[in-house]
C-alpha positions as CSV (number, residue, x, y, z in Angstrom):
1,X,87.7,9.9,-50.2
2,X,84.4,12.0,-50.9
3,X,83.2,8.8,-52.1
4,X,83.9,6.5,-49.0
5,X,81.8,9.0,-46.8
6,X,79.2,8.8,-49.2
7,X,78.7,5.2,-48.8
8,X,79.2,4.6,-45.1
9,X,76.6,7.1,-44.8
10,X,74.1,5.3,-47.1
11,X,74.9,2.0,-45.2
12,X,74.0,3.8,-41.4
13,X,70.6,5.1,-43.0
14,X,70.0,1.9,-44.3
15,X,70.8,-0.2,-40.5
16,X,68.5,3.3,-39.3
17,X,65.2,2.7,-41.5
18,X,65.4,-1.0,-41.0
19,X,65.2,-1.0,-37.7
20,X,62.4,1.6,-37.2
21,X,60.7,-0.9,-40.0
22,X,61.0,-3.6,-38.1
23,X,59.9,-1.7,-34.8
24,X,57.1,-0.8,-36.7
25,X,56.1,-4.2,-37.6
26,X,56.3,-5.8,-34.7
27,X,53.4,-7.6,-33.1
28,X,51.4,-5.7,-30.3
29,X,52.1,-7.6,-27.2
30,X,55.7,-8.5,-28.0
31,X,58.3,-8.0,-25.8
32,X,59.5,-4.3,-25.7
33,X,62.9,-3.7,-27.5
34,X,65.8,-2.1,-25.7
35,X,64.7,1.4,-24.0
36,X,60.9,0.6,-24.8
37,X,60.2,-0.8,-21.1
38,X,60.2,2.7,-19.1
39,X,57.8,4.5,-21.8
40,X,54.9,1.5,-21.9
41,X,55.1,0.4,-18.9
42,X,52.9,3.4,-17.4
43,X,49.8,2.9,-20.3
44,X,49.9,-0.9,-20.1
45,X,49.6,-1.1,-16.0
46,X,45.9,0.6,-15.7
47,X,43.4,-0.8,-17.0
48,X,40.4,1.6,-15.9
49,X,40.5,4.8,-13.7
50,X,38.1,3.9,-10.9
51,X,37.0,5.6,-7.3
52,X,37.4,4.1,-4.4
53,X,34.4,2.9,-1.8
54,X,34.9,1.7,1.9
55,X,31.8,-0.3,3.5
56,X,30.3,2.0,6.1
57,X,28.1,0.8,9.1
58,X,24.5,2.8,9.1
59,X,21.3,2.0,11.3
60,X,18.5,0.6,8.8
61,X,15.3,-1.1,9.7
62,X,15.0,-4.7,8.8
63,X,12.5,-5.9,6.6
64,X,10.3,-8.3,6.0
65,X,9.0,-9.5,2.8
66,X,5.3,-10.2,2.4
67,X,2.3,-10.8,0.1
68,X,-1.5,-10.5,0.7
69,X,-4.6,-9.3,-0.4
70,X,-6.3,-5.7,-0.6
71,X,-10.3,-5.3,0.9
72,X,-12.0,-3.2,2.0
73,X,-11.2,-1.4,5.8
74,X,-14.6,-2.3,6.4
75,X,-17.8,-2.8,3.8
76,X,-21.3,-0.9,4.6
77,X,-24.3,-2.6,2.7
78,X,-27.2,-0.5,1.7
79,X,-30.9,-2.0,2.5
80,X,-34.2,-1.3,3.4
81,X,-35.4,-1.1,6.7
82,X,-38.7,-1.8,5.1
83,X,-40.4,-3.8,2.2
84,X,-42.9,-4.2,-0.5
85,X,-41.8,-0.5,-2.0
86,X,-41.2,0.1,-5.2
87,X,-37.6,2.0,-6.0
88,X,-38.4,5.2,-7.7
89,X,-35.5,7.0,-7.6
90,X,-31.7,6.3,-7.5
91,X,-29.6,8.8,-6.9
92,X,-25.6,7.1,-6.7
93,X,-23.6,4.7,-9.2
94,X,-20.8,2.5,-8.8
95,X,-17.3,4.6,-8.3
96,X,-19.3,7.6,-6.9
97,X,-18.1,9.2,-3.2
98,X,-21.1,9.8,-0.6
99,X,-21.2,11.3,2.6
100,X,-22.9,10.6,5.7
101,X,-26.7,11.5,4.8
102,X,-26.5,11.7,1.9
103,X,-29.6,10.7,0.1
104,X,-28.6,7.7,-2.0
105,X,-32.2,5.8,-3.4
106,X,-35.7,6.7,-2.8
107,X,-39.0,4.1,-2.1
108,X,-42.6,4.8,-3.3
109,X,-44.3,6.5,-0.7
110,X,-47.8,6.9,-1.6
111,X,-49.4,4.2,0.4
112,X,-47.4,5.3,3.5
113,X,-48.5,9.1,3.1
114,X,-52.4,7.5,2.6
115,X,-51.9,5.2,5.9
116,X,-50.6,8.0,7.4
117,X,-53.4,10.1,6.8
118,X,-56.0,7.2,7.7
119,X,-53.9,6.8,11.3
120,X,-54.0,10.1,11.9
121,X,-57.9,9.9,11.4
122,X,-57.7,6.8,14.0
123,X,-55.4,8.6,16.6
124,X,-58.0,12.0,16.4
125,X,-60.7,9.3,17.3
126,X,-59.3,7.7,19.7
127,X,-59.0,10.8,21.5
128,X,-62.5,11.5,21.4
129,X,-63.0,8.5,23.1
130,X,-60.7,9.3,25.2
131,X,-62.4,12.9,26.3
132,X,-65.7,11.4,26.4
133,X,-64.6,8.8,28.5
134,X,-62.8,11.3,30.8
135,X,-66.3,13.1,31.2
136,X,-68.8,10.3,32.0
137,X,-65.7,9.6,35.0
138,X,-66.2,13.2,36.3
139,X,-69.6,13.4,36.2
140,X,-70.1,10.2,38.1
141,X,-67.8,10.9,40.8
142,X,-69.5,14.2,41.7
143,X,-73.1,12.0,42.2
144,X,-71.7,9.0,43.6
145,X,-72.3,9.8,47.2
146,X,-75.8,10.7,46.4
147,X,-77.3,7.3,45.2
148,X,-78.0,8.2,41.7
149,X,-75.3,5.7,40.2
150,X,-74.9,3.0,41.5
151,X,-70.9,1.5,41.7
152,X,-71.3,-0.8,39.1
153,X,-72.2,2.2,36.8
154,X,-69.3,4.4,38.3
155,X,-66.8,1.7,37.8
156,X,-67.9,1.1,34.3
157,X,-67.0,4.3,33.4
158,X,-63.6,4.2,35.4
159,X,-63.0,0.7,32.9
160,X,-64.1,2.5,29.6
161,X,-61.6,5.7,30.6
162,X,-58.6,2.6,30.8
163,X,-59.7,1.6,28.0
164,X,-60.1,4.7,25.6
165,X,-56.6,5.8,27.0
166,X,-55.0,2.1,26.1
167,X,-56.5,2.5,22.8
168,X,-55.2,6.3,22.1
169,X,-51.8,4.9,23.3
170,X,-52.0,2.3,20.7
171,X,-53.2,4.5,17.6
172,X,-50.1,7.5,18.2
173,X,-47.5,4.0,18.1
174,X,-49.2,3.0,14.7
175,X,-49.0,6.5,13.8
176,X,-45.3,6.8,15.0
177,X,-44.5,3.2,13.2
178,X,-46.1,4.5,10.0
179,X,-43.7,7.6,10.2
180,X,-40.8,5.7,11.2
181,X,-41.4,4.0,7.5
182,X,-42.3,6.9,5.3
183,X,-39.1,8.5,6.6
184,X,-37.1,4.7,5.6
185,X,-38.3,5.7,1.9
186,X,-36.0,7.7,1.6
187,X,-32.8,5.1,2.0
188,X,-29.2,7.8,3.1
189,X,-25.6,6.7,4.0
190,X,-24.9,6.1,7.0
191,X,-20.8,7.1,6.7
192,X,-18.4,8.5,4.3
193,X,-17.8,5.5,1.8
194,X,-17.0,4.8,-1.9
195,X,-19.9,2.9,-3.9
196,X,-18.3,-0.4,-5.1
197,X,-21.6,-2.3,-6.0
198,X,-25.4,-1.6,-7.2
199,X,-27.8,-4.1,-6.9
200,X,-30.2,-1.9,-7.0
201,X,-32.8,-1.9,-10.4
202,X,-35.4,1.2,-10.7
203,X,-39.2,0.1,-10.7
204,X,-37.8,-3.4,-8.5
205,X,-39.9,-4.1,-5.7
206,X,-37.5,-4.4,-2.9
207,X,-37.8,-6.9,0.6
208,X,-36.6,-5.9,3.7
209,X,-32.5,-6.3,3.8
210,X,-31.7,-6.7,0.3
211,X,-29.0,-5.5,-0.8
212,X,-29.1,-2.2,-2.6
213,X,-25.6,-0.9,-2.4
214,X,-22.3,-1.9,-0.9
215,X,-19.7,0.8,-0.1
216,X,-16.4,0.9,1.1
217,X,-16.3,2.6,4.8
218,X,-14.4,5.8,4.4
219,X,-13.0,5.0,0.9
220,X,-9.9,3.2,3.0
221,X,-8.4,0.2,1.4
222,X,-6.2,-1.9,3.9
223,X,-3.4,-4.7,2.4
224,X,-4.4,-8.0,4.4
225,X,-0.7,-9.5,5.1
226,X,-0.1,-13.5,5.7
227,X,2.7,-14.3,7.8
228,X,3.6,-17.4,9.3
229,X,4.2,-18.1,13.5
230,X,7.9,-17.0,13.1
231,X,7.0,-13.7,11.0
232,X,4.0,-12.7,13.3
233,X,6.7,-12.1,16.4
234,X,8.5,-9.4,14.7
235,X,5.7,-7.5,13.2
236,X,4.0,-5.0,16.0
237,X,1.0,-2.2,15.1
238,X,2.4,0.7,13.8
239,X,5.2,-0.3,11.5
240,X,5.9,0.8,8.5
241,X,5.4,-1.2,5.4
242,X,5.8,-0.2,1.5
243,X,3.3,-2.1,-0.9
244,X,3.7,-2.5,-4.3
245,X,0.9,-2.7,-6.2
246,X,0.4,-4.6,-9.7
247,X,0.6,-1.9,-11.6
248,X,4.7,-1.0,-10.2
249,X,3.5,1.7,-8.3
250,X,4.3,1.8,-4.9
251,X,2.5,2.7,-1.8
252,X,3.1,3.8,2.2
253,X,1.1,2.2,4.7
254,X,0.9,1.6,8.6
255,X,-0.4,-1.8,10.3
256,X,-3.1,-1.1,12.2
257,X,-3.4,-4.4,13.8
258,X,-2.0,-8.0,14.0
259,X,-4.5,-10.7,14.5
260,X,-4.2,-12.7,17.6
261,X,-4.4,-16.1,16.6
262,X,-3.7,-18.0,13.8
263,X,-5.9,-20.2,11.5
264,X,-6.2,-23.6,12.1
265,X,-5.9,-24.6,8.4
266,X,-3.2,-22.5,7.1
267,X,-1.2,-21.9,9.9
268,X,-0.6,-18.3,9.2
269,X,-2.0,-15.0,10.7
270,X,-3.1,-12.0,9.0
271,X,-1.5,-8.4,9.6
272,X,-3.9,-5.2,8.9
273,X,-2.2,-2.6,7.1
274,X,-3.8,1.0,6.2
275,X,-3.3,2.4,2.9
276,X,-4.2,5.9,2.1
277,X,-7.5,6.7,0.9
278,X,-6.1,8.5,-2.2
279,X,-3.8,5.8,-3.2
280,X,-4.2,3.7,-6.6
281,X,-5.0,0.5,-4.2
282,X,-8.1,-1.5,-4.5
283,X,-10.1,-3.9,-3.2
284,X,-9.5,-7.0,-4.7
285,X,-6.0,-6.3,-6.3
286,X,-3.3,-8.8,-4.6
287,X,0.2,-7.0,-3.7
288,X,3.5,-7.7,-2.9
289,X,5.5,-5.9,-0.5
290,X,7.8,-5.1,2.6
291,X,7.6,-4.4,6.3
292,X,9.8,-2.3,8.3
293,X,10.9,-4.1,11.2
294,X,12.9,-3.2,14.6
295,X,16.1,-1.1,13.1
296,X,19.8,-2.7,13.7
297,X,23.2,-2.0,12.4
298,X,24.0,-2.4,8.6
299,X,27.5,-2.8,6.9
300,X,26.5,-1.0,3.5
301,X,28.2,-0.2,-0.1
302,X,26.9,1.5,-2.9
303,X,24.8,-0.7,-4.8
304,X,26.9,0.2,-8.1
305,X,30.0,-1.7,-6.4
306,X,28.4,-4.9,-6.7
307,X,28.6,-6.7,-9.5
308,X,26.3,-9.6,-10.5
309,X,27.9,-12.8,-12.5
310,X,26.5,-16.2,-12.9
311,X,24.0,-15.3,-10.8
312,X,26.3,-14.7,-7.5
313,X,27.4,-11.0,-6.1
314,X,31.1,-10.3,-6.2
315,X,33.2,-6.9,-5.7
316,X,36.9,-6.0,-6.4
317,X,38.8,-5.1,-3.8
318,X,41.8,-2.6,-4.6
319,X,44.9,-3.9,-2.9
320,X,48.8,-3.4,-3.0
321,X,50.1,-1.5,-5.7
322,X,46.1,-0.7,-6.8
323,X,45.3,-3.9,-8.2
324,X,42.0,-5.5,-7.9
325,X,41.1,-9.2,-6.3
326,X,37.4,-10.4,-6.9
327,X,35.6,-11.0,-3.9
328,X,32.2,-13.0,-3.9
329,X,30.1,-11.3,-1.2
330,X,26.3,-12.1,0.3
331,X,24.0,-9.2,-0.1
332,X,21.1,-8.3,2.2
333,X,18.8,-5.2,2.3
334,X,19.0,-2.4,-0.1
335,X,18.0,1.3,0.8
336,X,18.2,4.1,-1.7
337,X,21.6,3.4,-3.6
338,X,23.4,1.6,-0.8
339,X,23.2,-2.3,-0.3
340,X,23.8,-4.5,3.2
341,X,27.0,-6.6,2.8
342,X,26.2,-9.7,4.9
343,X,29.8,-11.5,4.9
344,X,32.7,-10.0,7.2
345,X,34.1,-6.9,5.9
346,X,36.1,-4.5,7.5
347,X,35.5,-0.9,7.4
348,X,39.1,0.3,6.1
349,X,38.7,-2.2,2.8
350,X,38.5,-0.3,-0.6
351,X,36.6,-1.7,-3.0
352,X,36.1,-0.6,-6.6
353,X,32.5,1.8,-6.1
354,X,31.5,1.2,-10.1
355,X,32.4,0.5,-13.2
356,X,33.8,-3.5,-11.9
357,X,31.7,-4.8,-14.8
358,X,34.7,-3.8,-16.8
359,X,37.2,-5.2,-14.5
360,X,39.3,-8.9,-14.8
361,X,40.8,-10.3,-11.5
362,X,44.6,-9.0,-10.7
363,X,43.2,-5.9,-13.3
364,X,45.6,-2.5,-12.5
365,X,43.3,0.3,-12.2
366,X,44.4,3.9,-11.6
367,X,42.1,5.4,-8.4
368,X,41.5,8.9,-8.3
369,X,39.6,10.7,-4.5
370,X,36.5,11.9,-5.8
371,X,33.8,9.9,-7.9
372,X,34.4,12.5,-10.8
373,X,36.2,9.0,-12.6
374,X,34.8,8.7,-15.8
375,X,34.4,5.1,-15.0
376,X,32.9,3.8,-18.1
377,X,36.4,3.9,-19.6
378,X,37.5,0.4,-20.0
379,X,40.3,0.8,-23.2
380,X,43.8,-0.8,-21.6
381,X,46.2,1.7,-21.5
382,X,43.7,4.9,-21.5
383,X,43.6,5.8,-17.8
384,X,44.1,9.4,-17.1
């Protein structure tokens, strides 16, 4: 009897560890056995835990993207007002600041200080003249009743008074002229600028308006924008524009002033727009960049809920029973972290906020209220 029990027990362990064998070996993906559907059904449904974004509608300025040159807000070239001076002294080099004044190359003067001297001589003459003419007039008018002159005499001396005071008139405007160049010797700024080029060469002989120096006006560099008829109804003086310059960095400026006409060869106009003085812009450098236009309603999403494939935007809408559809979408503007949704969306839709990189079509996801998701799970069966 003892033995019987024995072996029927032996037999149901045997039908026992065959079966969890077999349960053990079966292939991943295979139908679940009997009782196996309710546990796994739960870790195979979500595929990622996600949070949820709805498009939201905010005011942003549109924008308009550009492309021009940088220059100078305006160019101040150093010369001399006068010529046949030798440069003895420069005092500024290319890259240096200057104010208004400010001494910047100095002109042999010694010639000037000996004409002055000899014109000086000249003017202190003609005033003698002058005096002595001045005399013989007196003189002849206190005899001229009496007969001792005659009137031909008399008005002689009336003609060589004209003339000795024509002549002193003429020696103090030499002597002023020959002032008015000893002080252009000495060759100052005539406004705040930043040197940007030196043709200027100690010991040269210099002519009258060559160039010695050319400066930029106030240091201020100014991005020269191109637009075309269309473009140049939209863009108004003070608008705000952003500028990047070759080097990624990226700059704040203002248009300052739009230019009335067109040119007749290119068709475009050019838009003036201000840079700050202090900025890593200059002259010469050509930038790309964006203008700030009128501001008008934008449906927006976080940039991180758009997902780029085969060169098209697309999203994942979470539906019914939180699975995803893939939605292709057409982008627009971009501010901080949100992005402009250009195709009809409504405002109550829910969309995967990140992480859709991960995602298939039809994908179950599990979606949680805050964006605490650690989104960058994308194991099958690990949502939490």
């Amino acid at each position: 009897m003892n033995r019987k029990l024995r072996n029927r027990t032996l037999a149901a362990s045997a039908v026992v560890l065959a079966g969890l064998v077999a349960w053990i070996a079966r292939p991943a993906g295979s139908p679940p056995g009997p009782g196996e559907a309710g546990s796994n059904a739960a870790n195979v449904a979500s595929a990622l835990t996600v949070a949820a974004a709805s498009p939201e509608t905010q005011t942003w300025p549109q924008t308009l993207q550009a492309s021009g040159a940088l220059a100078a807000w305006q160019e101040i070239i150093v010369s001399p007002e006068t010529g046949g001076l030798r440069i003895v002294e420069l005092l500024v080099d290319v890259g240096a600041r200057v104010k208004r004044g400010q001494l910047l190359v100095r002109l042999a003067d010694d010639s000037l200080k000996a004409d002055l001297r000899k014109q000086e001589a000249a003017v202190a003459q003609a005033r003698a003249n002058l005096d002595q003419a001045e005399s013989n007039v007196r003189r002849a008018k206190l005899v001229e009743g009496s007969g001792a002159l005659s009137a031909q005499k008399v008005e002689e001396y009336q003609i060589n008074e004209a003339t000795a005071r024509a002549a002193l008139a003429s020696a103090l405007a030499e002597l002023d002229s020959i002032r008015l160049k000893l002080s252009q010797t000495r060759i100052v700024a005539v406004d705040d600028g930043l040197v940007s080029a030196k043709s200027a060469v100690l010991g040269n002989v210099v002519n009258t308006g060559a160039e010695l120096f050319r400066l930029v006006r106030q240091g201020r560099i100014e991005w020269r924008v191109e637009l075309d008829a269309r473009q140049l109804a939209a863009v108004r003086p003070g608008l705000h524009a952003q500028v990047t310059l070759p080097g990624g960095e990226s700059v704040d400026g203002t248009v300052r002033q739009v230019a009335p006409t067109l040119s007749t060869g290119t068709g475009r106009a050019i838009a003036y727009v201000s840079l700050p003085g202090e900025s890593a812009a200059r002259a010469g450098m050509f930038a790309n960049g964006i203008l700030e236009l009128e501001a008008k309603p934008a449906l927006t999403l976080p940039q991180s809920a758009v997902v780029m494939r085969d060169g098209k935007s697309y999203v994942f809408v979470i539906g019914a029973g939180d699975k995803v559809a893939i939605r292709a979408v057409e982008t627009g503007r971009r501010r901080g972290d949100r992005i402009e949704l250009l195709s009809g969306f409504a405002t109550d839709v829910r969309v995967v906020a990140s992480g859709g990189a991960f995602l298939s079509d039809g994908a179950q996801v599990t979606v949680v209220k805050s964006d605490t998701a650690n989104v960058a799970r994308a194991i099958p069966g690990n949502a939490s």
